[in-house]
Structures are given as structure tokens and as C-alpha cells.
C-alpha positions as CSV (number, residue, x, y, z in Angstrom):
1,X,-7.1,-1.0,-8.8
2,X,-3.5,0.9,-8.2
3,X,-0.7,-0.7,-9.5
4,X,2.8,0.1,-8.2
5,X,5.9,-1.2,-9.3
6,X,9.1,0.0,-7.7
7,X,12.4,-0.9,-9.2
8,X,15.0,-0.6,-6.8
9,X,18.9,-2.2,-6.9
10,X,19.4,-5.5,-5.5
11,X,20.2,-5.6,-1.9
12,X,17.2,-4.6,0.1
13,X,16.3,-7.2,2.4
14,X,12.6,-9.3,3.1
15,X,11.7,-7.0,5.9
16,X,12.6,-4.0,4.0
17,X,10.3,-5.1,1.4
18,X,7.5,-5.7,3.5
19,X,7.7,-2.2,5.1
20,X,7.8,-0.9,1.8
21,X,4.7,-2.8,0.8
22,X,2.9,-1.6,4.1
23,X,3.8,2.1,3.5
24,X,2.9,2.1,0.1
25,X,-0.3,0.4,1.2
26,X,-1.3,2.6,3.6
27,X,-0.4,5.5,1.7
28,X,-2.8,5.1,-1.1
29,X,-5.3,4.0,1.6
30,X,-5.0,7.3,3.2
31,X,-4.5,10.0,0.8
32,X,-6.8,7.8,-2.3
33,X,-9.2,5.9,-0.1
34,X,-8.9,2.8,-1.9
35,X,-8.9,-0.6,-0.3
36,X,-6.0,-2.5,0.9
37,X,-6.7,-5.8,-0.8
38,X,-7.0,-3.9,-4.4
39,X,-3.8,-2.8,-4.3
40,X,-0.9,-4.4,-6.1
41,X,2.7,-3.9,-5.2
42,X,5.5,-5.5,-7.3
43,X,9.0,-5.1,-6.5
44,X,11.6,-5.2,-8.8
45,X,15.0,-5.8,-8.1
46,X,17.7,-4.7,-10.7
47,X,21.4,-5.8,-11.0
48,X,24.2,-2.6,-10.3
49,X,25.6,-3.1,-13.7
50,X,22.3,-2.4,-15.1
51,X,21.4,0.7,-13.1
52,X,22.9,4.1,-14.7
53,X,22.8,7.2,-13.6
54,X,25.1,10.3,-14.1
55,X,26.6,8.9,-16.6
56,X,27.9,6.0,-14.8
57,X,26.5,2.4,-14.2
58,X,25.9,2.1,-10.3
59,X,28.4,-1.0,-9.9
60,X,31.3,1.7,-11.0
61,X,29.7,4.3,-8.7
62,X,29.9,2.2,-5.5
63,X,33.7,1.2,-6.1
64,X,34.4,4.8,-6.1
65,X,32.4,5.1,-2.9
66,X,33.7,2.5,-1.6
């Protein structure tokens, strides 16, 4: 029974997450060969301020950016 859980930060919308959910899905139908309705997708949605990465916390990253 795959289990996939996907952290991503917050901002992705409820058809982005269904794609997601789809693709994943038929990715491990296709390249495992397991069934659709034993897979288990959970996504995980994570504040910027608690999302690092190069040193920096991804709210501080986007002001630069922005």
C-alpha cells in the first residue's frame, strides 16, 4: 500500500492538488503496477516561516524576490 506525503508551502490551490494527486496516482500505477484505490496521498501544507533552505526561512526569501 504506497504511502506518499508531500509537504509543499502554502499556496497551492484545490485543483493543483488534485492534479498532483492524479499524477502521483498514475505514476505509481504505471511504473509499480499497484492499484489506484491502494494508494494514499497526503498533502501537507507548511507555513513560509517554517520552510528553510539556504540558510534562509522561505518568508525572507520571497521578500527579496519580491
Amino acid at each position: 500500500m504506497p504511502y506518499i506525503n508531500l509537504q509543499i508551502t502554502k499556496g497551492a490551490n484545490r485543483e493543483q492538488k488534485a492534479r498532483i494527486v492524479k499524477d502521483f496516482t498514475e505514476t505509481l500505477v504505471t511504473v509499480l503496477g499497484k492499484k489506484p484505490e491502494h494508494i494514499h496521498i497526503v498533502i501537507q501544507e507548511i507555513e513560509d516561516e517554517n520552510w528553510g533552505f539556504s540558510g534562509i526561512l522561505t518568508d525572507d526569501f520571497r521578500k527579496r524576490e519580491g
